[in-house]
C-alpha positions as CSV (number, residue, x, y, z in Angstrom):
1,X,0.0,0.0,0.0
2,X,1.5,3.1,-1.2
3,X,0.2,6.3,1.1
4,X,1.6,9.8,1.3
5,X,3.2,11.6,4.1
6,X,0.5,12.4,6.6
7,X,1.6,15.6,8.8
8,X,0.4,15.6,12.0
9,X,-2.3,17.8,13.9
10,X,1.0,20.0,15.0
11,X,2.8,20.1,11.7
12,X,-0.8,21.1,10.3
13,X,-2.5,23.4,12.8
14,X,-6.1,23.7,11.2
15,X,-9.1,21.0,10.6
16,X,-11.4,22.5,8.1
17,X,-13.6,19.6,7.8
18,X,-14.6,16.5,9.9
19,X,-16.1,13.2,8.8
20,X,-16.7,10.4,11.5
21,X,-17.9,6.6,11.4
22,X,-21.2,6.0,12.8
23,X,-21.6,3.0,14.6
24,X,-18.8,2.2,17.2
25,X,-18.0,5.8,17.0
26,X,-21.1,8.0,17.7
27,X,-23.6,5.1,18.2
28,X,-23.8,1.4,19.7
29,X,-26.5,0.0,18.2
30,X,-29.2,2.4,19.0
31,X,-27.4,3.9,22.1
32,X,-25.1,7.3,21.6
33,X,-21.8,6.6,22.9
34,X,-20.3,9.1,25.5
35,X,-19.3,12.4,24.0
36,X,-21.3,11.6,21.1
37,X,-23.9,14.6,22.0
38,X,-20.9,16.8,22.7
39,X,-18.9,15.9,19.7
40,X,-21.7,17.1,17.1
41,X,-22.6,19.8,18.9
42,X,-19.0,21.3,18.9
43,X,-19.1,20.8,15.1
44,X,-22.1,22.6,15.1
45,X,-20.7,25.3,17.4
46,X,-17.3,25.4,15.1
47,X,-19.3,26.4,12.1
48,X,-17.5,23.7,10.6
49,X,-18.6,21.7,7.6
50,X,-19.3,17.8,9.0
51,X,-20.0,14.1,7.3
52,X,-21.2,11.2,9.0
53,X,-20.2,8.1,7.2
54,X,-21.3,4.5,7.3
55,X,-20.8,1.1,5.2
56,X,-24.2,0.3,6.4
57,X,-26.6,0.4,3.0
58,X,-29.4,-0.7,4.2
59,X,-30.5,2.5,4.9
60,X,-31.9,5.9,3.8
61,X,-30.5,9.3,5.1
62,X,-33.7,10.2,6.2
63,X,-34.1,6.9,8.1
64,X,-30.7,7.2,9.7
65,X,-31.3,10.9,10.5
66,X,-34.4,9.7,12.9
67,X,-33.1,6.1,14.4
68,X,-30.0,9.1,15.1
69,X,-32.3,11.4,16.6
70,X,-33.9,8.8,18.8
71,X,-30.3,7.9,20.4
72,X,-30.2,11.6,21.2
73,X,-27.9,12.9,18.0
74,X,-28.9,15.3,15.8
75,X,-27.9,14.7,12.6
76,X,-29.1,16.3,9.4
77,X,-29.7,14.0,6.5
78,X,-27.6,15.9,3.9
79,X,-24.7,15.4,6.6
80,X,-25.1,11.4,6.4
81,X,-23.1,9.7,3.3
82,X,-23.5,6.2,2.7
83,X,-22.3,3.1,1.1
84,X,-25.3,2.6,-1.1
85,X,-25.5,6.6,-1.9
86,X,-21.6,6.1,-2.3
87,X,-22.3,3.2,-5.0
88,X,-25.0,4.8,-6.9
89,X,-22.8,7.9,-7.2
90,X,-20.1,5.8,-8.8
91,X,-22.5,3.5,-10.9
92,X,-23.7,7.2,-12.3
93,X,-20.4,8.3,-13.3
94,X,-20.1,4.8,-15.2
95,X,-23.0,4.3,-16.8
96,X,-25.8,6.7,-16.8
97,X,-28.9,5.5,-17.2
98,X,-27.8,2.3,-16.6
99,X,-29.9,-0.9,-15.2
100,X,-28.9,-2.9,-12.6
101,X,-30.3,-6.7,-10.4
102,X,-30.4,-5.5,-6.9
103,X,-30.0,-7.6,-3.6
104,X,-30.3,-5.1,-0.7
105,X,-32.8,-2.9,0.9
106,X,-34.7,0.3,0.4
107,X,-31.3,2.4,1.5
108,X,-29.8,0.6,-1.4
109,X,-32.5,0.8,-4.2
110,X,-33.8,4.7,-3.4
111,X,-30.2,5.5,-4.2
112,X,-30.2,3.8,-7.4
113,X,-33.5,4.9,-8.4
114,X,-32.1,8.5,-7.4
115,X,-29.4,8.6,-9.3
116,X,-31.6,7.6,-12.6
117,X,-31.0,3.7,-12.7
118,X,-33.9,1.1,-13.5
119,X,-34.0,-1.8,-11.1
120,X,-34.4,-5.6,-13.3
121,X,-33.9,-8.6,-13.4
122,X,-33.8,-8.4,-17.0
123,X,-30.4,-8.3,-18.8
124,X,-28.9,-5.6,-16.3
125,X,-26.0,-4.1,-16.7
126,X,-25.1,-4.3,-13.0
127,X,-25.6,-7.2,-10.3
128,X,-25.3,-4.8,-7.0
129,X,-25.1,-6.5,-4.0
130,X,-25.9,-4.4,-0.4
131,X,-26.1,-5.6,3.1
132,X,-30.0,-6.6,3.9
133,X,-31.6,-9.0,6.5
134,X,-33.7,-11.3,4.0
135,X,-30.9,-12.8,2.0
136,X,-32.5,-16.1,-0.1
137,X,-31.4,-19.1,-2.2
138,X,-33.6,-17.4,-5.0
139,X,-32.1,-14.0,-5.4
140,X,-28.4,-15.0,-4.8
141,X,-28.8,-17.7,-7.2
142,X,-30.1,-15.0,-9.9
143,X,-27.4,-13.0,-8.9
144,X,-25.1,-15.6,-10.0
145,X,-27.1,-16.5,-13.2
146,X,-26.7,-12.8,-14.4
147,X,-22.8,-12.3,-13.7
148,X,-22.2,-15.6,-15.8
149,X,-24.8,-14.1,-18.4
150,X,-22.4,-11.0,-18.5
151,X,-23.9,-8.4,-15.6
152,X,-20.9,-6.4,-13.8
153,X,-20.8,-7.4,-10.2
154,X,-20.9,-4.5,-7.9
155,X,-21.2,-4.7,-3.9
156,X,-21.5,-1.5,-1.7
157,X,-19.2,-2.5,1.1
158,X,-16.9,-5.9,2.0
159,X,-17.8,-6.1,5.9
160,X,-18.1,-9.7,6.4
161,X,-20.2,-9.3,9.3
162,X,-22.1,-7.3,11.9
163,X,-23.0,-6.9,15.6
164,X,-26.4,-7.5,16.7
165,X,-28.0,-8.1,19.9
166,X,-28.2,-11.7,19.6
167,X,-24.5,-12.0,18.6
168,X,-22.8,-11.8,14.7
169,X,-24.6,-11.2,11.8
170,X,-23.4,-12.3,7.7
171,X,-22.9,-9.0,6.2
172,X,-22.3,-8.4,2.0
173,X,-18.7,-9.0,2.2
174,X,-19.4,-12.6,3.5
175,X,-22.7,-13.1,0.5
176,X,-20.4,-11.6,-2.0
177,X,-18.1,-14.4,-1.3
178,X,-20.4,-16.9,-1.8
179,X,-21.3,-15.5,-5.3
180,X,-17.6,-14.7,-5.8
181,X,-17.1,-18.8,-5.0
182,X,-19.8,-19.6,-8.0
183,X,-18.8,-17.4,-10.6
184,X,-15.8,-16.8,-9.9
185,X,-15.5,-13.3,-10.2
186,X,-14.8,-10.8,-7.6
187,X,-17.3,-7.7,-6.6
188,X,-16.1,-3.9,-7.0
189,X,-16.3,-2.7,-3.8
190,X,-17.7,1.1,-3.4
191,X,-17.8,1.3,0.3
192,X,-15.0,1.4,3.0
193,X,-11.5,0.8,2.8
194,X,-11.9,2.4,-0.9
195,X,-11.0,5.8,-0.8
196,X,-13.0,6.4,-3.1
197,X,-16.2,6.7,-0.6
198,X,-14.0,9.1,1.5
199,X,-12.8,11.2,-1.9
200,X,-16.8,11.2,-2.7
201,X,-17.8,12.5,0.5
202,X,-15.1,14.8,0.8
203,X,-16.3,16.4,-2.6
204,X,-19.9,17.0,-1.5
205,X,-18.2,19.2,1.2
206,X,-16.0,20.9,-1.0
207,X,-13.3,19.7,1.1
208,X,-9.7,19.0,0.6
209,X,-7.8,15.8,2.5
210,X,-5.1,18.3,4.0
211,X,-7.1,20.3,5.8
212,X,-9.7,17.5,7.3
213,X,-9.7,14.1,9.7
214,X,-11.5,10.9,9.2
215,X,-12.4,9.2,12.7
216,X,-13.3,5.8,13.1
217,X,-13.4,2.8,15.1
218,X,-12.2,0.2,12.5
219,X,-8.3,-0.3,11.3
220,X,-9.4,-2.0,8.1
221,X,-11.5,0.1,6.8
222,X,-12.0,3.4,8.6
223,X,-7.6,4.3,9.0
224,X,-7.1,2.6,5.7
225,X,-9.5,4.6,3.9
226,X,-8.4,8.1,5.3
227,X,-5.1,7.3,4.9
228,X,-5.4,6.8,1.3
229,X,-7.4,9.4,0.8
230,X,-4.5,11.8,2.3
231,X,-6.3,12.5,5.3
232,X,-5.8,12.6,8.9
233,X,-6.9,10.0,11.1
234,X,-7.8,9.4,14.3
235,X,-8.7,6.1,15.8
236,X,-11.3,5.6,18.6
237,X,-11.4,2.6,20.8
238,X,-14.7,2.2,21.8
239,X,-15.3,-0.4,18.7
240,X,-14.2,-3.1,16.9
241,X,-10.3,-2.4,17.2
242,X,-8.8,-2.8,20.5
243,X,-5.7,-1.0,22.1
244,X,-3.7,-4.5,21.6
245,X,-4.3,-4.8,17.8
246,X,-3.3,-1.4,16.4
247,X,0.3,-2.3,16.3
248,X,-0.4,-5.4,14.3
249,X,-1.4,-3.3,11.6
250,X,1.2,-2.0,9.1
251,X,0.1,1.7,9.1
252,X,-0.7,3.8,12.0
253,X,-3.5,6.7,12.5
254,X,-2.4,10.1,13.4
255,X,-3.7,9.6,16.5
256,X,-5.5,7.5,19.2
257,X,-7.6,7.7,21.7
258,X,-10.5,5.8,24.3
259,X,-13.8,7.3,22.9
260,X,-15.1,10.2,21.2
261,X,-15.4,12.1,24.3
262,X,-12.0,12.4,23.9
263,X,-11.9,14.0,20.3
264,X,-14.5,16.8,21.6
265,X,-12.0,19.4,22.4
266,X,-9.8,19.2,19.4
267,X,-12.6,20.2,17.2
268,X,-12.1,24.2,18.7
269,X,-8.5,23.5,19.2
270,X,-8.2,23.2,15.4
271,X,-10.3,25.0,14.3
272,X,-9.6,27.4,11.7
273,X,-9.7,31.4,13.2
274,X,-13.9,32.5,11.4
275,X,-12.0,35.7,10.7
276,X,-9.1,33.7,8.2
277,X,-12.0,31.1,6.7
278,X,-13.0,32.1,3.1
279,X,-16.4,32.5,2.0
280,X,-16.9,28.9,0.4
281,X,-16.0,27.1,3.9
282,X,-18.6,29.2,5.5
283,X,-21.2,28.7,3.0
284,X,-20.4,24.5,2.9
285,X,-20.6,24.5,6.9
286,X,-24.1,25.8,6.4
287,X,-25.2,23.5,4.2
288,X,-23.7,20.6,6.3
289,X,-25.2,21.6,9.6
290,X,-28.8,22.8,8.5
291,X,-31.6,20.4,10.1
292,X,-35.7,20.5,11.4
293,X,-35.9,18.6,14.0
294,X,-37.3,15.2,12.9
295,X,-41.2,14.8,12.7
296,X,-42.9,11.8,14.1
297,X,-43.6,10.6,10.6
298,X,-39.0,10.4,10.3
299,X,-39.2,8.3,13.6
């Protein structure tokens, strides 16, 4: 893996742009995690343009806005960037207009359908694979049928699994190695560790890697994928990577620390003067903080 110089927070006094992980960083399932409250509102109170990012496809902005809101965090949706949003950006910039076979939920196929694709199961140009909680014989064998018929295979993220209350969950990465195992060929993967999800969302900010930080809970794919996208990192460890494991990993974050809470100060102490910020990061932070509260009908 070939990554650029990272400077750190010293060498490179101001953060102009944040984007976090979701779960294991902000959330636990649907509890905030401490500092979580504090850490978005000091964004807020920055005036600092924010993403929240997540691998998860499953779901819509507006859906994650309100299960967000009911753990306490408020999030605006046009501050929440996705896998699935991340894949139907790319598939766009591919093939517009395109047509794609679709094994995921309503995160996943509202994306699509946004960004001007027809969902079939006839002669697609795209098998696109997302996480979803109904996986069946059926549509993974069509799946199959249509990448040996010629259909590109596309999945938004390659987590092999997931937490849930009742213990681990499959997630795509471990379905697309099933189909990978029939077909033999192997899925593009949009979401996290690719940098190009972090490059993506870093656009819809305006934002450039030098100036901003990636946080996440996850070596694999939360420090790979701001690394390679020339940002700064920092590593919390209040999910799936423990203290004892970051060493194993051949590249290190910028920094590390216990939770979130910790994080909360450094988004003032960074901070760019308001006085010295030009026009365009004023405008973005905005954009990126402007929310209604959430009816009853988001919750």
């Amino acid at each position: 893996m070939n990554t650029p110089h990272l400077p750190s927070f010293d060498e490179k006094k101001y953060v102009d742009s944040w984007l976090t992980d979701m779960d294991g960083v902000l959330v636990h399932e649907e509890t905030a995690l401490p500092g979580a409250v504090e850490f978005i509102d000091a964004l807020k109170a920055s005036g600092l343009p924010f993403t929240v990012l997540t691998n998860n496809s499953i779901y819509t902005p507006r859906d994650l806005r309100a299960r967000l809101h009911a753990s306490g965090l408020d999030i605006p949706e046009e501050a929440i960037w996705t896998s699935a949003l991340a894949t139907a950006e790319f598939l766009r910039s591919q093939r517009p207009g395109g047509s794609a076979y679709v094994l995921g939920e309503a995160g996943l196929t509202t994306a699509l359908h946004d960004a001007g694709y027809i969902i079939t199961e006839r002669d697609p140009d795209y098998v696109v694979l997302g996480e979803t909680r109904t996986y069946s014989f059926s549509a993974i064998t069509r799946c199959i049928r249509l990448i040996e018929r010629g259909a590109r295979f596309i999945a938004t993220n390659p987590d092999v699994s997931g937490p849930s209350p009742d213990g681990t969950l499959p997630a795509t990465g471990s379905v697309a190695a099933l189909i990978t195992a029939a077909t033999g060929r192997t899925p593009y993967y949009v979401g996290k560790p690719n940098p190009l999800m972090m490059r993506s969302a870093l656009n819809r900010l305006d934002a450039h890697s030098e100036t901003s930080v990636m946080i996440g809970d996850r070596m694999d794919t939360d420090m790979i994928s701001g690394l390679e996208a020339g940002m700064r990192t920092i590593l919390v460890l209040s999910g799936s990577t423990p203290a004892d494991k970051v060493d194993s990993f051949p590249f290190t974050p910028t920094r590390v620390h216990n939770s979130i809470e910790d994080v909360v100060p450094l988004v003032a102490q960074f901070a760019r003067p308001k006085a010295e910020r030009p026009a365009s990061l004023t405008e973005r932070a905005r954009k990126s903080a402007k929310a209604d509260t959430p009816t009853d009908a988001d919750a």
